[in-house]
N, C-alpha and C positions, 0 to 999 in steps of 0.2 A: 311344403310338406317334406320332411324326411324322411325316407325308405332305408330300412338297412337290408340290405342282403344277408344270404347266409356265406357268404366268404367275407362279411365283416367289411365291405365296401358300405360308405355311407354315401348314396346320390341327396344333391339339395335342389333344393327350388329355384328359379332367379332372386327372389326376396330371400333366400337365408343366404345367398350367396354375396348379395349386398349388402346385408349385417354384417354379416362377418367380415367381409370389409371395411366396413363405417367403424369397427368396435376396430381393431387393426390401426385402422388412422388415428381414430382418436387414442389410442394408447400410446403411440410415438407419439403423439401431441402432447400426452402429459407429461413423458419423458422430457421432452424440449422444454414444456413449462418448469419440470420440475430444474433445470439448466441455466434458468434467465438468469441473464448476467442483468445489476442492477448498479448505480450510482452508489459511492461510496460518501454518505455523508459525514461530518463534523460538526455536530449541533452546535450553539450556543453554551452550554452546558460542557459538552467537552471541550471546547475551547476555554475554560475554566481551570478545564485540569480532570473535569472529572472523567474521559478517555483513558486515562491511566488508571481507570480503577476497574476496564479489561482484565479477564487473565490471561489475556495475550500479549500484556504487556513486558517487554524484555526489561529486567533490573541490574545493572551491572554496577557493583561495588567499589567505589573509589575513594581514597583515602582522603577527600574534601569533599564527600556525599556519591548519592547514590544518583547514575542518571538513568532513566525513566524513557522507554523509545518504543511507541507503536505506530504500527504499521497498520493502516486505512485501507489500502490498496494495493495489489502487485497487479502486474498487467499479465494475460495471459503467456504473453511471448517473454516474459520474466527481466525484461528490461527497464521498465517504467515501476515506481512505485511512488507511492506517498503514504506521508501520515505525521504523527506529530513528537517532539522531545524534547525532552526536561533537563538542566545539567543544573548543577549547583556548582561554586568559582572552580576555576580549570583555566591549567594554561599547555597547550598544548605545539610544540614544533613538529610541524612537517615538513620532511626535507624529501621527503620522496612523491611524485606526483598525486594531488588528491585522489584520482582515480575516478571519478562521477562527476557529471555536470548535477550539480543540486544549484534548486532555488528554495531561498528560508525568507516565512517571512516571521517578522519578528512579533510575538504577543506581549512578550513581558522580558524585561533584563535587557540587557546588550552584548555585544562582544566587538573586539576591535581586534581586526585583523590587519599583519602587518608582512606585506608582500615582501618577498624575498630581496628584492633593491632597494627598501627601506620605506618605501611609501606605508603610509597607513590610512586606515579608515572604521569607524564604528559605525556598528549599525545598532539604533536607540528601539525600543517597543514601536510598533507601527511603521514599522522600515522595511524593505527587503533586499536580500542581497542575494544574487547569481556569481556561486563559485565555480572557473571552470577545473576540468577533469588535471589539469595541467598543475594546477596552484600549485605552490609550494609554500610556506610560510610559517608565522606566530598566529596563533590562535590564541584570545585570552578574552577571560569573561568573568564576571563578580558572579552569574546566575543567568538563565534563561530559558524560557520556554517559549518553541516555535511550532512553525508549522514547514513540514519540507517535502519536497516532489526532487525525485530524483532519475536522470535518466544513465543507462551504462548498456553500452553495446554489447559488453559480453555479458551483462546480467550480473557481474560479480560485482560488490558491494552494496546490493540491497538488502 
């Protein structure tokens, strides 16, 4: 039972006091719930292509097509991410350290990269390759769309 006073003091019962409690908990519970951190999929279907048709997905214009880069995932601590990218042919020189350890793995197309000492290597559809943060090199490609997870200690380049 509750009593009000006339100075506007409310006394409760042990049972309104345990409600009021229980409603208290469970309210920070739905908060939490409302929080849950969940698995970040890539259906069948997005692996298609059809991911890119997000409007999350970042378009950047280049004068041999458009490439196509969404992001699946960032980790809370902003260092980890994944998700998927699309390039049409590009040849790209890196002379200054890649900066991210990324792993791609390849869905469609290829690219042959060609380490700073001259070595080379392609990687074909159903390949994967782990670049480290360090790389420097040719990058070259007719076309491709992958899948990448990328890690960077200072979070910059995700």
């Amino acid at each position: 039972m509750v009593k009000i006073r006339t100075g506007g003091d409310i006394r409760m019962s042990g049972f309104l006091k345990r409600l009021m409690a229980a409603i208290c908990v469970m309210s920070s519970s739905a908060l939490v719930v409302a929080e849950t951190v969940r698995p970040a999929k890539l259906s069948s279907a997005d692996l298609t292509g059809k991911a890119f048709d997000n409007p999350n997905t970042i378009v950047t214009e280049t004068p041999s097509g458009n490439i196509l880069d969404i992001t699946s995932l960032k980790s809370s601590d902003g260092k980890f991410a994944s998700g998927m990218y699309k390039a049409d042919k590009s040849r790209f020189e890196i002379t200054e350290p890649y900066g991210v350890d990324e792993f791609m793995f390849f869905l469609e197309g290829s690219v042959t990269l060609t380490s700073q000492d001259g070595s080379q290597m392609t990687i074909n559809a159903g390949e994967a390759v782990t670049i480290p943060k360090e790389w420097t090199g040719v990058w070259e490609t007719e076309g491709y769309r992958k899948i990448w997870v990328i890690y960077s200690e200072s979070g910059e380049g995700l």
